[in-house]
C-alpha positions in Angstrom: 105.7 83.8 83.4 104.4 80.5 81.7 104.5 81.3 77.8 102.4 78.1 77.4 99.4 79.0 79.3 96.3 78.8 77.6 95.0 81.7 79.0 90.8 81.6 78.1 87.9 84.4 77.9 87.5 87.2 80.5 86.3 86.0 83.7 86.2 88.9 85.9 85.5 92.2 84.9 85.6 94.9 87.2 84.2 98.5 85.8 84.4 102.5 86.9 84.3 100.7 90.0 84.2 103.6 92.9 84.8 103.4 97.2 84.8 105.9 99.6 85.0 105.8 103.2 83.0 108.8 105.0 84.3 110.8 102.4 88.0 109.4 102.0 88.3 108.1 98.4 90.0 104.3 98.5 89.4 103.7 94.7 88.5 106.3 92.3 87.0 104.7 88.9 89.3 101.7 88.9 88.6 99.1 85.7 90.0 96.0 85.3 89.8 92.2 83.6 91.1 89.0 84.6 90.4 86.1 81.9 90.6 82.3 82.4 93.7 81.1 83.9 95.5 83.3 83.8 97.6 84.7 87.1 96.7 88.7 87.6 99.0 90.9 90.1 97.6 93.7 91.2 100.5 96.0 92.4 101.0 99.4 94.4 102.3 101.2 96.9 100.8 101.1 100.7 97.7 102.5 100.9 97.2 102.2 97.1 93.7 100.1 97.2 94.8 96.8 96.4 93.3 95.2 99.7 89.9 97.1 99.0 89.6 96.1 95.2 89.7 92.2 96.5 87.0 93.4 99.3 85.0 94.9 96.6 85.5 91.7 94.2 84.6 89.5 96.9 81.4 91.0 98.4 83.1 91.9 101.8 83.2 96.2 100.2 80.2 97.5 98.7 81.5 100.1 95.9 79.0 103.4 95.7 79.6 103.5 91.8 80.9 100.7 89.1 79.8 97.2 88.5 81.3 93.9 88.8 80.7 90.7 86.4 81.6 87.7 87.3 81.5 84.5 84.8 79.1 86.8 82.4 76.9 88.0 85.3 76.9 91.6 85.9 76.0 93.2 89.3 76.5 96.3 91.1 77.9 95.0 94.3 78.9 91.2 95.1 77.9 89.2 98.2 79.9 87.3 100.2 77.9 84.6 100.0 77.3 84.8 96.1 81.2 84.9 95.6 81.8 81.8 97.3 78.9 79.8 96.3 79.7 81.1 92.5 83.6 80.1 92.8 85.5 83.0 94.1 87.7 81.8 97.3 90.2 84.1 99.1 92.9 84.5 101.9 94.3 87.1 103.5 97.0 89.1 104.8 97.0 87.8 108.2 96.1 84.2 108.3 92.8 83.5 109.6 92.7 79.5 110.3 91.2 78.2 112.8 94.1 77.7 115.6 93.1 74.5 117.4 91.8 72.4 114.9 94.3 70.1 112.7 95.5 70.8 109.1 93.3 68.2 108.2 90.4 69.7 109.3 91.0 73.2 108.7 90.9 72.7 104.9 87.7 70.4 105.4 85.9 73.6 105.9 86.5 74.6 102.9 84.2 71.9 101.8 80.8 73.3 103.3 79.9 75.1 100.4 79.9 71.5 98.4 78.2 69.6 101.4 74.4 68.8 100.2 73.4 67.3 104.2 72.2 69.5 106.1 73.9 70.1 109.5 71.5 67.5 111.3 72.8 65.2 108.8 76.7 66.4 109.5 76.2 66.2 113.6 74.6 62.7 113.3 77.4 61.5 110.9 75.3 58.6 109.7 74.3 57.0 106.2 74.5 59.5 103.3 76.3 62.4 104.9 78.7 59.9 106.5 79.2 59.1 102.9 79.5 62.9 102.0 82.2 63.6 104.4 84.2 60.7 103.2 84.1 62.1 99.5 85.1 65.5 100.4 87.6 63.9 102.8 89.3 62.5 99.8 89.2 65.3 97.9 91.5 67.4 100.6 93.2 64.3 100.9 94.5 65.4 97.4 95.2 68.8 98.5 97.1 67.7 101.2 99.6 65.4 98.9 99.0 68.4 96.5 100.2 70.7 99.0 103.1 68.5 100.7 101.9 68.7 104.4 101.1 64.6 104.9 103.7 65.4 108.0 101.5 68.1 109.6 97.7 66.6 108.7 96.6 66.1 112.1 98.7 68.9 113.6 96.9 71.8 115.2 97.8 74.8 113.2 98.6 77.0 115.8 101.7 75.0 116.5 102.5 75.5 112.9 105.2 77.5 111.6 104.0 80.7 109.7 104.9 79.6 106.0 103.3 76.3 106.6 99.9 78.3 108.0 100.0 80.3 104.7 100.0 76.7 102.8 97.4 75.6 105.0 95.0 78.7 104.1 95.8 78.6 100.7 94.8 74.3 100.7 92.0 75.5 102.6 90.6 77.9 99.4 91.8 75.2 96.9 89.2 72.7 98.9 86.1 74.9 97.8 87.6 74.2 94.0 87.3 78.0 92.6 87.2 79.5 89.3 88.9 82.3 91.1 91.6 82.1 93.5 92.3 85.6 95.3 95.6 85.5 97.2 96.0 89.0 99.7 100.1 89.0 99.9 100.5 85.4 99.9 104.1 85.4 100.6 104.0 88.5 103.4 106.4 87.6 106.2 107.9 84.7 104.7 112.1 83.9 104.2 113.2 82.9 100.8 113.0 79.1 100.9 108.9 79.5 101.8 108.7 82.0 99.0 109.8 80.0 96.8 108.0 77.1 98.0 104.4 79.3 97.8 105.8 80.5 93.9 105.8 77.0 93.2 102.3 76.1 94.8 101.0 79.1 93.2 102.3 77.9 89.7 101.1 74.7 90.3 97.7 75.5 91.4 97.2 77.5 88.1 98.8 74.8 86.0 96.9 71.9 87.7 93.5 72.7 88.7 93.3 75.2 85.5 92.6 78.4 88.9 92.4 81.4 87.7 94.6 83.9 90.3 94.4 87.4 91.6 97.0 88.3 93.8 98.0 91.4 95.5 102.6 91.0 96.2 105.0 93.3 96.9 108.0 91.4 95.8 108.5 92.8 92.4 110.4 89.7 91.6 108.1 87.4 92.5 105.4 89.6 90.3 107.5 89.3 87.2 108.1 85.9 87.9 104.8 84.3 88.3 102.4 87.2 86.2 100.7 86.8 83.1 99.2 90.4 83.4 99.6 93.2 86.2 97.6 96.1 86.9 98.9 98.7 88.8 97.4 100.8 91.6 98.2 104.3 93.0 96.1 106.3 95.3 93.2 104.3 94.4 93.4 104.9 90.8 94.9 102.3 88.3 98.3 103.6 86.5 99.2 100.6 84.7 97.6 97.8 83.3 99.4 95.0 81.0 102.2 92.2 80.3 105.7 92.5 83.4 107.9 93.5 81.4 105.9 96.6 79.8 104.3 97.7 83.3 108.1 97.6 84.7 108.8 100.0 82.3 105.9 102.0 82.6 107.3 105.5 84.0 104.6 106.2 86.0 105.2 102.4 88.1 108.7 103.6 88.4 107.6 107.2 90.0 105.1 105.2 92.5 107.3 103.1 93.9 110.6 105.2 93.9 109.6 108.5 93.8 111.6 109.8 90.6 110.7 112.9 89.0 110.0 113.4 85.3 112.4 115.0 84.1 
């Protein structure tokens, strides 16, 4: 954890929030706040609600009770298109890139959202949006250098390896510049040298851009290490919420992920 961080106000606060599925609870009055960035794990067992609370946060689940307020505007259920047009950008388990296109242009499209052309504009590639795209080019430019994969920017992605997809996704998010950075197991299938490679990124991200981060991770280790603040998540209900070292204590975090008894 970075004891220097100058962690700000409370971005993101999520309240009572409640989903069900045709009558199968996935989160039961679940609160929680992530403030200015800092890096928030949410934690839990399989099946715990994690993936759903980031679906709820960013517009894709619509909660039947709670409310959601993001940057000091409150609603009862986020859009997809409201979360990404008011700085909330995600990735997700299973890496959804676009397979032929390069590197280079993959994280491009992370740029529509900041495009003012319109598409006739784009498809003519003329005068001011010619212009436009050069901008935003140098923008992921930046990301790319950021990201170390100059080697791999006019690669199709699909003949990537899978650590170097997940840094492509995650440059792709960092190109729409969010306030929020949601990361779904960003280090899910990876060997040691691209976990800590993505730990670093991570890090970095926070540290450079100022991101604020939610991430859902397994890897206790990798939560201690890179946390501010974790909230903890069992059966869709929250168990836990505060600094590592007091949630790893926490007996209930111990009994969800091991299984011991009270005594």
């Amino acid at each position: 954890m970075n004891e220097t961080r100058n962690i700000g106000d409370t971005l993101l606060k999520v309240d009572n929030i409640s989903l069900s599925f045709g009558g199968v609870k996935a989160i039961t009055g679940v609160s929680l706040e992530i403030r200015e960035r800092e890096i928030c794990a949410i934690i839990g067992p399989n099946g715990a609600g994690k993936t759903s609370m980031l679906n709820v946060i960013n517009g894709f689940y619509h909660p039947q009770e709670g409310t959601i307020t993001f940057g000091g505007e409150v609603r009862k259920q986020m859009r997809p298109h409201l979360a990404a047009a008011g700085g909330i950008a995600r990735t997700f388990q299973n890496v959804a890139l676009f397979t032929g296109m390069s590197t280079l242009d993959n994280i491009m499209t992370g740029r529509n959202l900041k495009m003012k052309k319109n598409f006739l504009w784009q498809a003519l590639n003329i005068g001011p949006a010619r212009k436009e795209e050069l901008e935003h080019r140098e923008f992921v430019e930046h990301i790319i250098d950021f990201l170390e994969i100059e080697a791999i920017r006019k690669t199709p992605v699909g003949r990537l390896p899978y650590g170097l997809q997940k840094r492509v996704e995650l440059g792709r998010a960092l190109a729409a510049e969010p306030k929020l950075l949601l990361l779904d197991e960003p280090m899910a299938g990876m060997n040691v040298e691209e976990k800590e490679d993505m730990c670093r990124f991570i890090l970095d991200t926070n540290d450079e851009f100022g991101t604020t981060i939610g991430l859902i991770e397994h890897d206790m280790g990798v939560v201690m290490d890179l946390s501010d603040h974790v909230v903890v998540l069992d059966h869709g209900e929250k168990i836990a919420d505060g600094v590592p070292d007091v949630v790893r204590a926490d007996q209930n975090v111990i009994d969800a992920y091991l299984g011991v008894a009270h005594d």
